[in-house]
Structures are given as C-alpha cells and as structure tokens.
N, C-alpha and C positions, 0 to 999 in steps of 0.2 A: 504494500500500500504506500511504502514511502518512494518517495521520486527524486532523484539528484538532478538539480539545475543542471549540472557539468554539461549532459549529453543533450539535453531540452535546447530547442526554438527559443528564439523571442519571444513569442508569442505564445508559450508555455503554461498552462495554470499554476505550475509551481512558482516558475520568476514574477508572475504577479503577483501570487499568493506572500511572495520573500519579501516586495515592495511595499505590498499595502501594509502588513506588519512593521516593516520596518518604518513605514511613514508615522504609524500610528501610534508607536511608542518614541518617536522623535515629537509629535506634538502633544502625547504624555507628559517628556522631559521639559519641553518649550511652556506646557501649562501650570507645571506646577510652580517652576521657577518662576512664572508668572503672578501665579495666587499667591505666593510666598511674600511675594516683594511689593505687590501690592498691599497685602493686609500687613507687612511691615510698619508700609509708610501711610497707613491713614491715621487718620488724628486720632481716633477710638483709641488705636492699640499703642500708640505712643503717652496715651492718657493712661493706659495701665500698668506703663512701665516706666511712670518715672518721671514723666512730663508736666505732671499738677501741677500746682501753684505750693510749692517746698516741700515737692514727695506728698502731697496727698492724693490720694486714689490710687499709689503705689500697689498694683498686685502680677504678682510670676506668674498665679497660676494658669494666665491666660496662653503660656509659651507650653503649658503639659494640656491646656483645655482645646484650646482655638487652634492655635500652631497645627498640630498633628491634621487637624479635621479640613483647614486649608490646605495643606498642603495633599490629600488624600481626595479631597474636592476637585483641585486643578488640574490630577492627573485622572480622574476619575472621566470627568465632564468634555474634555477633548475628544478620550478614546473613547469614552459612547458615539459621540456625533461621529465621530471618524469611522466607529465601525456600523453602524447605520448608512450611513453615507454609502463604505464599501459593499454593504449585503446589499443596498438598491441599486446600485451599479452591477453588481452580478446578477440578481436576478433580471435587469434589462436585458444583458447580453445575453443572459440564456435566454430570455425570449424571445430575440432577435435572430438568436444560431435555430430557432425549432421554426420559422418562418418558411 
C-alpha cells in the first residue's frame, strides 16, 4: 500500500499527497508562531505580566493558562482550513477524472 515518490510521475498521488502535507504543517508552523506573537503583544496579556500601573494585575498564570491554548489554536486553525481546502480539491479532481 505504500508508494515511493522515487519511481512516481509528477503527477503522482503520492508527490501530491508529500506536498499538500508538507504545505500544511509549514502553515501549522507559520500559525502558531503567529498566535504566539500576537497574543504576546496585545495589551491584555502584557497587563498580566507586569505592565499595571507598579505590578498590579501582575499574574504568570496566564503563560501555563492562555500561552499553551494559543499556541495549540494557531496551529490547530490553519491545518483545519488547509486540510478542508485539500479534501475539496480532491474530491473535485476525482470528479472530474470519473467524467
């Protein structure tokens, strides 16, 4: 059942199959690092870390609460749409190959 690009077409279902994976954990990476850096630098979370008026409203636990659930969001949210994206793209082409 498994198939090595090596001897495969271009036009291969594996080489696409390598591509769309590989697209879609590259805007994994590109997302998270994104959620990340965003909920960094918004006012909220720099109000929880320090940014009051002389440390009040100082609280960490939003880097063990928020932190993790952003960063699991931003790579969550991409590779859904991306792999949505990819299954209606295949199912097109295969309704276009049964034509």
């Amino acid at each position: 059942m498994t198939e090595t690009a090596a001897g495969a077409g271009a036009s291969s279902p594996v080489v696409t199959r390598d591509a769309t994976t590989c697209g879609g954990c590259l805007l994994s990476a590109a997302g998270t690092t994104a959620a990340t850096l965003w909920w960094g630098t918004s006012g909220r979370t720099r109000r929880h870390l320090g940014n009051g008026f002389e440390g009040e409203g100082t609280d960490y636990g939003v880097l063990w609460t928020e932190l993790p659930l952003v960063a699991v969001a931003g790579a969550a949210l991409p590779a859904l749409v991306w792999g949505l994206v990819a299954y209606a793209l295949s199912r097109r082409r295969r309704s276009e190959r049964h034509r």
